[in-house]
N, CA, C and O of each residue as an XYZ file, in Angstrom:
604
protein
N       0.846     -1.173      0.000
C       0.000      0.000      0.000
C       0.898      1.245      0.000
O       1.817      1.335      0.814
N       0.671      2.106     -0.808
C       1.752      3.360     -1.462
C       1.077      4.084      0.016
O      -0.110      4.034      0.341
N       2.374      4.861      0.905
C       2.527      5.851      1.877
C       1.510      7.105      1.127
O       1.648      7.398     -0.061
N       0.576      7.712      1.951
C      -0.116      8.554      1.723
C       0.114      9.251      2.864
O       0.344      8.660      3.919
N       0.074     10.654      2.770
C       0.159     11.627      3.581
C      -1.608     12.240      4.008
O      -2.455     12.746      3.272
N      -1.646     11.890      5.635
C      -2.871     12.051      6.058
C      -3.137     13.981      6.931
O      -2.483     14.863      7.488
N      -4.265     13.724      6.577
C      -4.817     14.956      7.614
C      -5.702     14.762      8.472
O      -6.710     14.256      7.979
N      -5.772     15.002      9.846
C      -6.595     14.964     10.445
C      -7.678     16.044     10.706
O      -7.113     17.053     11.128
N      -8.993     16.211     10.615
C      -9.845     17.150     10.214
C     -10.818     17.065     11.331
O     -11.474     16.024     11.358
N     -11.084     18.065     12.391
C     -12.334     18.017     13.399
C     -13.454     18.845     12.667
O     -13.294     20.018     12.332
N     -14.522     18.173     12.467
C     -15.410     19.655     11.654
C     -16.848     19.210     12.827
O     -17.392     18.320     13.480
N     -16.864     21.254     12.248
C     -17.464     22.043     13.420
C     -18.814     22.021     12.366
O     -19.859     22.051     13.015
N     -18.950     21.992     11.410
C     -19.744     22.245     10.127
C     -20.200     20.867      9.336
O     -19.460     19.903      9.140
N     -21.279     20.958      9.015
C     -21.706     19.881      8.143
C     -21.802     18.541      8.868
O     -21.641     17.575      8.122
N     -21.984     18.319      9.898
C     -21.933     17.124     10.788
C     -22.839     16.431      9.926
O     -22.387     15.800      8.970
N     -24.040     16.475     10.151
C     -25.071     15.507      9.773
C     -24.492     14.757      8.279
O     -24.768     13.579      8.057
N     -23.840     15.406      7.506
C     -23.675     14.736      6.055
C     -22.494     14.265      6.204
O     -22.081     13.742      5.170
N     -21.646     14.229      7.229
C     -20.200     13.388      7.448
C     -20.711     12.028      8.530
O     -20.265     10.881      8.563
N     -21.361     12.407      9.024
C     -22.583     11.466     10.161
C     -22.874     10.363      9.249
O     -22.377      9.237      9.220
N     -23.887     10.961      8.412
C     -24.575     10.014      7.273
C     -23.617      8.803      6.241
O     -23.867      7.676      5.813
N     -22.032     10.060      6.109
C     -21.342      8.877      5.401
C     -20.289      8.064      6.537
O     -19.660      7.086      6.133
N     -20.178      8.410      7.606
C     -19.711      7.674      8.280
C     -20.389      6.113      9.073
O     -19.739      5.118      9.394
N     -21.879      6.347      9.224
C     -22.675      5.374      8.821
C     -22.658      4.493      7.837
O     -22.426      3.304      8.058
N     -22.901      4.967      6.628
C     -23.279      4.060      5.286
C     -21.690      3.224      5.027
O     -21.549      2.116      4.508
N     -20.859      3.912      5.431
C     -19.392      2.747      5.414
C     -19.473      2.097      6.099
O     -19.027      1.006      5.743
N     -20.043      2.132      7.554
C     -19.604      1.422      8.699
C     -21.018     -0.082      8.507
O     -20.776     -1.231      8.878
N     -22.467      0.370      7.830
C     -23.126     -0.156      7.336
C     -22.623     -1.299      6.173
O     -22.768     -2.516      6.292
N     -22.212     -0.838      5.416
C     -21.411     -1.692      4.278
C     -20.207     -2.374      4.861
O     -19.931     -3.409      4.253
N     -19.230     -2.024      6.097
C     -18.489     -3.333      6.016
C     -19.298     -4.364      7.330
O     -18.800     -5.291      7.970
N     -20.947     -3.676      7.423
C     -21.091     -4.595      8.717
C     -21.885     -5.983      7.757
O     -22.011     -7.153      8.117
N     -22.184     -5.547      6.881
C     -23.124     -6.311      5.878
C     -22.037     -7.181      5.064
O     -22.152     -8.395      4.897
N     -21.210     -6.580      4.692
C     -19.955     -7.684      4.017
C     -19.488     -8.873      5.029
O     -19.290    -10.028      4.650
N     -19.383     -8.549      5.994
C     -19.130     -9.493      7.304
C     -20.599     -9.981      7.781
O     -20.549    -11.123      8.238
N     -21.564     -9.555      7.789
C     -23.078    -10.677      8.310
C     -24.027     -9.975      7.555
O     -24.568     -8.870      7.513
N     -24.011    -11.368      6.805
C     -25.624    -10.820      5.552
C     -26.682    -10.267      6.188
O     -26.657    -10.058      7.401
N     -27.441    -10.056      5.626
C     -28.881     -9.943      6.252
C     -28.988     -8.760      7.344
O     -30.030     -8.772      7.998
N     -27.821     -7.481      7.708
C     -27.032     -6.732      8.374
C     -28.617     -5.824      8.298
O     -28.642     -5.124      7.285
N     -30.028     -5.696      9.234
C     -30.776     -4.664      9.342
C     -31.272     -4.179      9.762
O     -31.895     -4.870     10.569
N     -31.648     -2.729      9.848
C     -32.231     -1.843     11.536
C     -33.876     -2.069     11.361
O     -34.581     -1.666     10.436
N     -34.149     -2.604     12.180
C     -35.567     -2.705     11.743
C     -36.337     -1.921     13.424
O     -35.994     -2.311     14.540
N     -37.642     -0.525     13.116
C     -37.672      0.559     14.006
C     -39.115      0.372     14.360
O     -40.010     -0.111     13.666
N     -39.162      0.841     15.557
C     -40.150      0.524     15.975
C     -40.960      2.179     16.828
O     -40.074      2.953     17.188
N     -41.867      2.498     17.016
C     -42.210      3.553     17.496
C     -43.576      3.333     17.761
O     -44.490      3.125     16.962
N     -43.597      3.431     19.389
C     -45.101      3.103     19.953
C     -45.556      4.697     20.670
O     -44.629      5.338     21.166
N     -46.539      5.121     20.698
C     -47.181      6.375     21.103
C     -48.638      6.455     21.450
O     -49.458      6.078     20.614
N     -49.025      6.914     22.609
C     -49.952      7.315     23.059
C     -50.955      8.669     23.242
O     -50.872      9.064     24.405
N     -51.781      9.405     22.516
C     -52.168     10.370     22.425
C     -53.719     10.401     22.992
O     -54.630      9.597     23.187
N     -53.553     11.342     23.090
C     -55.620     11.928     23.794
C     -55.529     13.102     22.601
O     -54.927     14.176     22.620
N     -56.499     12.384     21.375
C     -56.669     13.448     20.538
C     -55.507     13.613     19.304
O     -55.388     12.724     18.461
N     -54.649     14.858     19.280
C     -53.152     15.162     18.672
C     -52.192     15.258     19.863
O     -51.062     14.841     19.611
N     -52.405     15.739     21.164
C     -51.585     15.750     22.284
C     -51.027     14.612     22.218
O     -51.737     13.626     22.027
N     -49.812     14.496     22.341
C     -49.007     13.418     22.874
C     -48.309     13.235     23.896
O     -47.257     13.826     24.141
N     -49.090     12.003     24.903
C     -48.970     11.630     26.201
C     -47.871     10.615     26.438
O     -47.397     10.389     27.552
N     -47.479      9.992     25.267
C     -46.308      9.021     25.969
C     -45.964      8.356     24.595
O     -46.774      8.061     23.716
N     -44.668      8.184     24.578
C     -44.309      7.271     23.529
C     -42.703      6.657     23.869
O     -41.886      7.010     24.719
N     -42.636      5.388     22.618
C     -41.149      4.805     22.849
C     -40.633      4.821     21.207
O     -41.143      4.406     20.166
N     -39.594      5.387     21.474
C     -38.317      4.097     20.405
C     -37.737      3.629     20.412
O     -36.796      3.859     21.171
N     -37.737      2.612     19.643
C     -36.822      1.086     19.406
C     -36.521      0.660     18.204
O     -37.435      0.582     17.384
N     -35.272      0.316     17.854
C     -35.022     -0.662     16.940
C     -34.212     -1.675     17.395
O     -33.571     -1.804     18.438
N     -34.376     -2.467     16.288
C     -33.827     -3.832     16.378
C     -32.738     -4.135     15.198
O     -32.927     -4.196     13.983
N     -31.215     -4.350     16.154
C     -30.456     -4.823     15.029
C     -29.320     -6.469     15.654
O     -28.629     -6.509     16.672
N     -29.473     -7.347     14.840
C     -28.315     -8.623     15.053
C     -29.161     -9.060     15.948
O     -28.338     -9.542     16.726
N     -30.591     -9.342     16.634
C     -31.338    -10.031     17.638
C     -31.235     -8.994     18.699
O     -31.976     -9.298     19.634
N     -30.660     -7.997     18.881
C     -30.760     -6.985     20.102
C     -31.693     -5.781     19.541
O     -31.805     -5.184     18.470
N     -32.284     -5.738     20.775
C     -32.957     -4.711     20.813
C     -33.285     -3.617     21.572
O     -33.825     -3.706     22.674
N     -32.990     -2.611     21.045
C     -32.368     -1.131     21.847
C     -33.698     -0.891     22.059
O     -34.642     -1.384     21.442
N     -33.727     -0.060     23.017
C     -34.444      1.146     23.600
C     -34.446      2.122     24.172
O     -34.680      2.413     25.345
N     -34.057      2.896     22.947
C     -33.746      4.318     22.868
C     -34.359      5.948     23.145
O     -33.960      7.110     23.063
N     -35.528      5.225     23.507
C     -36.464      6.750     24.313
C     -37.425      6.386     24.205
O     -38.105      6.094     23.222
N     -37.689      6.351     25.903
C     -39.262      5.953     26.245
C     -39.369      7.541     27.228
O     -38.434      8.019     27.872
N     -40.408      7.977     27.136
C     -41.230      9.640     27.545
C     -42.237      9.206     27.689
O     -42.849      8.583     26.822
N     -42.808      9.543     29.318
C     -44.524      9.941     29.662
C     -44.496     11.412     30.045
O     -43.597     11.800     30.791
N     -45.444     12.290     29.575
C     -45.838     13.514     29.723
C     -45.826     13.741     31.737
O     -46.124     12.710     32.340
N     -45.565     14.756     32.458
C     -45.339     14.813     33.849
C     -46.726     14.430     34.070
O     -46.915     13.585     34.945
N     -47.645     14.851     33.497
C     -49.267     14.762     34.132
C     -49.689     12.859     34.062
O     -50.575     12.398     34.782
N     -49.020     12.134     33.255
C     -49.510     11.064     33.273
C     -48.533     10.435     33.656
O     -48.551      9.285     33.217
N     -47.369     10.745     34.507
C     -46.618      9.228     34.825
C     -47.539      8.691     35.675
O     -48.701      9.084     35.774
N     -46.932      7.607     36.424
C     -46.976      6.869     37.646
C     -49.055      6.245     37.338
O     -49.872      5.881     38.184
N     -49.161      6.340     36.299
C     -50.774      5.474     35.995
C     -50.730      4.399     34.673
O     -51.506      3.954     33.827
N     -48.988      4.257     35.156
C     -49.059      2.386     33.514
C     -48.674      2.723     32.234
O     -48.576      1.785     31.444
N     -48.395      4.010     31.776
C     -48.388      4.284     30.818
C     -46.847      3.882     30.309
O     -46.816      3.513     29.135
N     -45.710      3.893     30.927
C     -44.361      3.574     30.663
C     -44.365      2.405     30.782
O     -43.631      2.039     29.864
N     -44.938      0.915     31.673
C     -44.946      0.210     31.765
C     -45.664     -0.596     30.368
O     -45.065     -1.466     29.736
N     -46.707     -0.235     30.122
C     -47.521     -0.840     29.130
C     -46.754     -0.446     27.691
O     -46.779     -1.296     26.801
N     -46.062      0.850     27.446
C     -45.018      0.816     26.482
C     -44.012     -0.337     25.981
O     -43.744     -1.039     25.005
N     -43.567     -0.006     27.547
C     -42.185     -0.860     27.526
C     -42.951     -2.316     27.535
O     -42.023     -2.920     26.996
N     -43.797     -3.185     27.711
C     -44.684     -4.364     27.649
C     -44.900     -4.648     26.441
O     -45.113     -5.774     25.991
N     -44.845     -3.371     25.698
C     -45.460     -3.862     24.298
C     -44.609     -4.173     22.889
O     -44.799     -4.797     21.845
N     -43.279     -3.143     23.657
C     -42.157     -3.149     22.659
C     -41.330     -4.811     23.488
O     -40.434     -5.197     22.737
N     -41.428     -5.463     24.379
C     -40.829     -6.454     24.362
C     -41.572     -7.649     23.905
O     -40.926     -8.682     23.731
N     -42.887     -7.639     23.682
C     -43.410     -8.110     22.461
C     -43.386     -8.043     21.409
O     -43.364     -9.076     20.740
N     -43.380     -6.756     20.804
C     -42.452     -7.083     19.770
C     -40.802     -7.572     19.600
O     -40.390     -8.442     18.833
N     -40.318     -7.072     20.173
C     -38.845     -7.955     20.885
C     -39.069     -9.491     20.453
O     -38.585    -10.066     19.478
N     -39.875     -9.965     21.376
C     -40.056    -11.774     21.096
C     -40.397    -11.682     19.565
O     -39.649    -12.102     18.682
N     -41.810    -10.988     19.323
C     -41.750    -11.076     17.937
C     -41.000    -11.708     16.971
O     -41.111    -12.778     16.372
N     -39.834    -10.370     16.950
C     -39.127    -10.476     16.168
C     -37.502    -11.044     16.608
O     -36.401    -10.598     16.287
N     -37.893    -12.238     17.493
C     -36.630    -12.929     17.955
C     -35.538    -12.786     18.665
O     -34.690    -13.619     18.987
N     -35.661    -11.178     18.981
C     -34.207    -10.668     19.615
C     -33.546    -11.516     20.891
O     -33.965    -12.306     21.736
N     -32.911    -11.209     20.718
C     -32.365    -12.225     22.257
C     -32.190    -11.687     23.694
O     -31.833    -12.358     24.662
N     -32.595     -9.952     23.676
C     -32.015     -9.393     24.540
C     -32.795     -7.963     24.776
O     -33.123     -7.653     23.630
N     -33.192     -7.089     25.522
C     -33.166     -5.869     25.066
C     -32.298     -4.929     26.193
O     -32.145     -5.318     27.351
N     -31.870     -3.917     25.801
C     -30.659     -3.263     25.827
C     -31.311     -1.599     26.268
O     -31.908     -1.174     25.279
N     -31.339     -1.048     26.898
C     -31.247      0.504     27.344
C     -30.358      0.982     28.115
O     -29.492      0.271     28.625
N     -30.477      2.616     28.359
C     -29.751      3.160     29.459
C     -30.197      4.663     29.821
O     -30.071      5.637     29.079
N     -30.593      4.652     30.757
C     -31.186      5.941     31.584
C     -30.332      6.658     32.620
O     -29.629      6.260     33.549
N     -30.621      7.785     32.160
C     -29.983      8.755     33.654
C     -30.138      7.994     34.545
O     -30.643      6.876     34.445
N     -29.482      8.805     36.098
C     -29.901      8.715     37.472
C     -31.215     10.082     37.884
O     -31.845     10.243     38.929
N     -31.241     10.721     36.847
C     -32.306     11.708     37.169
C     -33.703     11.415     36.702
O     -34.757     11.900     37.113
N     -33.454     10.321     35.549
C     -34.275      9.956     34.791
C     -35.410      8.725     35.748
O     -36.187      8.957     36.674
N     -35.105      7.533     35.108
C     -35.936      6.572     35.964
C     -35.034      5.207     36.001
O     -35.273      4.387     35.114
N     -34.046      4.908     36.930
C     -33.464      3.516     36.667
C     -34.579      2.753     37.608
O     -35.043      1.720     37.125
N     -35.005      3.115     38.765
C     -35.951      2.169     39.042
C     -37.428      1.631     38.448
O     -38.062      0.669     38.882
N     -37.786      2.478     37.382
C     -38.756      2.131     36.916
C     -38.483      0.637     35.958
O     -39.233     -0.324     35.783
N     -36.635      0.999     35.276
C     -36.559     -0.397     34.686
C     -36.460     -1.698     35.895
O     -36.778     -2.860     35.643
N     -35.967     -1.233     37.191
C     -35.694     -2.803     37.762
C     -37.144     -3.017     38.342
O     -37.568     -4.173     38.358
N     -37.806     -2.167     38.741
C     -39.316     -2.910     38.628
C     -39.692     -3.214     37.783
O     -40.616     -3.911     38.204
N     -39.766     -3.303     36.119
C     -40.169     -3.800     35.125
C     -38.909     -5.022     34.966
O     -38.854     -5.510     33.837
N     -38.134     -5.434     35.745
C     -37.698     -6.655     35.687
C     -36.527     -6.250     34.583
O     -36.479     -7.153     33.748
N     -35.631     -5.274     34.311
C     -34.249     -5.414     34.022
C     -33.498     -5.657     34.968
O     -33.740     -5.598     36.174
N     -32.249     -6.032     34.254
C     -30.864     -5.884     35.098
C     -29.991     -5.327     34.742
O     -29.580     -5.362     33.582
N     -29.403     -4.545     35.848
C     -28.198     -3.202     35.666
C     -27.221     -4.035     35.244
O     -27.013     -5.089     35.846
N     -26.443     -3.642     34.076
C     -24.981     -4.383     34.169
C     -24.129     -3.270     33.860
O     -23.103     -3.527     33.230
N     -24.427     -1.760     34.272
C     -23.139     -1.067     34.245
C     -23.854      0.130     34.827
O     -25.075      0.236     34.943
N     -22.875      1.083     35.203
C     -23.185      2.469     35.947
C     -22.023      3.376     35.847
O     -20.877      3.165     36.243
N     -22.571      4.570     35.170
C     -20.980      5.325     34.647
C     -21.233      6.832     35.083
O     -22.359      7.297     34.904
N     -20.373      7.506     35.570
C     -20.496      8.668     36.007
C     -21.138      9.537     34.659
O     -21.332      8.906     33.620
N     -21.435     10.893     34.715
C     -21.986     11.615     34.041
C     -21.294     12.609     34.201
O     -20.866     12.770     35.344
N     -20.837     13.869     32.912
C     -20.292     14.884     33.344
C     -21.211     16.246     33.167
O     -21.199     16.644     32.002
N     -21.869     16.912     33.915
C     -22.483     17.508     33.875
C     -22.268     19.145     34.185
O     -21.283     19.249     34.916
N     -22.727     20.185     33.945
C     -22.564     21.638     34.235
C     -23.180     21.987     35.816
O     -23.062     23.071     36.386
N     -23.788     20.901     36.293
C     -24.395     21.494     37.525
C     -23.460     20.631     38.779
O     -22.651     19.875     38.241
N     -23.397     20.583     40.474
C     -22.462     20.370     41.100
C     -23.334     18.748     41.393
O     -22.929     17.781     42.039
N     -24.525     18.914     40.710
C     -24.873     17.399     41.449
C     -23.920     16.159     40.203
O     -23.301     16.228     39.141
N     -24.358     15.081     41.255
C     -23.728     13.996     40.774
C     -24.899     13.204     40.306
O     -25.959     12.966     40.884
N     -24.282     12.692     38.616
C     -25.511     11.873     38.297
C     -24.903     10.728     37.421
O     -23.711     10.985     37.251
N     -25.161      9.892     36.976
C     -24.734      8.244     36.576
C     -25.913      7.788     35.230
O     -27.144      7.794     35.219
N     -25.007      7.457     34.287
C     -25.530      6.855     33.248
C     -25.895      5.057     33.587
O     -24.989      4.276     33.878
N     -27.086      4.712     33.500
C     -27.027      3.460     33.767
C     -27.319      2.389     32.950
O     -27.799      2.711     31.863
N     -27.200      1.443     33.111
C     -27.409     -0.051     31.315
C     -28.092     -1.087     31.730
O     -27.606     -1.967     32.440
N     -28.839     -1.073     31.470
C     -29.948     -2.101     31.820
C     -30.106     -3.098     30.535
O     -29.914     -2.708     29.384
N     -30.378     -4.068     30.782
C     -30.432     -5.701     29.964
C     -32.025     -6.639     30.585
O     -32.453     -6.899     31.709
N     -32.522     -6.921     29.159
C     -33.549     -8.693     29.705
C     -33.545     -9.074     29.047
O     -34.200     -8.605     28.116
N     -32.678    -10.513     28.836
C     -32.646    -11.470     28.604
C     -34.058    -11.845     28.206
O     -34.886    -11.864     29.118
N     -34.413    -12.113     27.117
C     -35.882    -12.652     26.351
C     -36.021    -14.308     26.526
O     -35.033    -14.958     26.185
N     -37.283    -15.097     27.079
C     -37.012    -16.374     27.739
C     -37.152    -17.197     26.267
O     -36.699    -18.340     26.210
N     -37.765    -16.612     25.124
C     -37.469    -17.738     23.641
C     -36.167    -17.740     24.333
O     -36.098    -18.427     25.353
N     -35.280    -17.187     24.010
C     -33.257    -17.350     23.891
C     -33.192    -17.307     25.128
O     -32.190    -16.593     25.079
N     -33.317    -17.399     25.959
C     -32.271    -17.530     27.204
C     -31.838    -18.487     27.026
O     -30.693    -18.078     27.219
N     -31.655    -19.798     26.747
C     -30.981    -21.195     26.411
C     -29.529    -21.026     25.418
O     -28.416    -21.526     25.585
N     -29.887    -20.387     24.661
C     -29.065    -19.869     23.629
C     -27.725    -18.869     23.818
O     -26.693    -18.976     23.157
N     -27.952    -17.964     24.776
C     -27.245    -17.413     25.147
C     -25.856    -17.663     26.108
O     -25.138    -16.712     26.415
């Protein structure tokens, strides 16, 4: 391989379209290495009317399945509404075979709402924040009972 002279470049500008191709490469050598390489998305929501009272997203990639923002409006927590979300996206989970599902919430946010819905913490990482409190990123995992054998 002929010596090429490199530059290293931080850009402050144009993120989203260096984003996009830094994806679609990282996409293409994940697919050259495991066929069938696909994000498949999921988005559950609850409304009274057009107001929107609660919703989740999720996708699913390689049998895992993320969950990437679950929101109840302040006026409706604590009456089922995060629970019956998160209930419905791990049905689809089994659904669609995953083996696992995967999040992570503040310490300001709700980690106990996942270990009463039956996750398990497997990591806890400081947070660096502008204010003097102390707060922790946390990673929660459940094991889906199709695959638990498998795993």
């Amino acid at each position: 391989m002929p010596k090429v002279k490199l530059k290293l470049k931080a850009f402050r500008q144009n993120i989203a379209k260096v984003h996009k191709q830094l994806q679609k490469q990282l996409r293409s050598y994940n697919v050259s290495k495991i066929k069938g390489y696909q994000r498949k998305h999921l988005i559950l929501n609850y409304y009274n009317g057009k107001k929107l009272l609660a919703g989740l997203y999720a996708y699913q990639v390689l049998g895992v399945f993320y969950i990437d923002l679950l929101w109840v409006g302040e006026a409706y927590r604590h009456q089922g509404l995060g629970s019956k979300l998160l209930k419905a996206a791990e049905n689809c989970a089994l659904k669609n075979k995953a083996l696992y599902i995967r999040l992570n919430t503040g310490s300001f946010q709700a980690p106990e709402f996942y270990l009463k819905n039956n996750y398990e913490q497997f990591a806890k990482l400081p947070l660096v924040t502008t204010t003097k409190q102390k707060h922790y990123d946390y990673y929660f995992v459940k094991y889906l009972k199709q695959n638990s054998r498998e795993i």
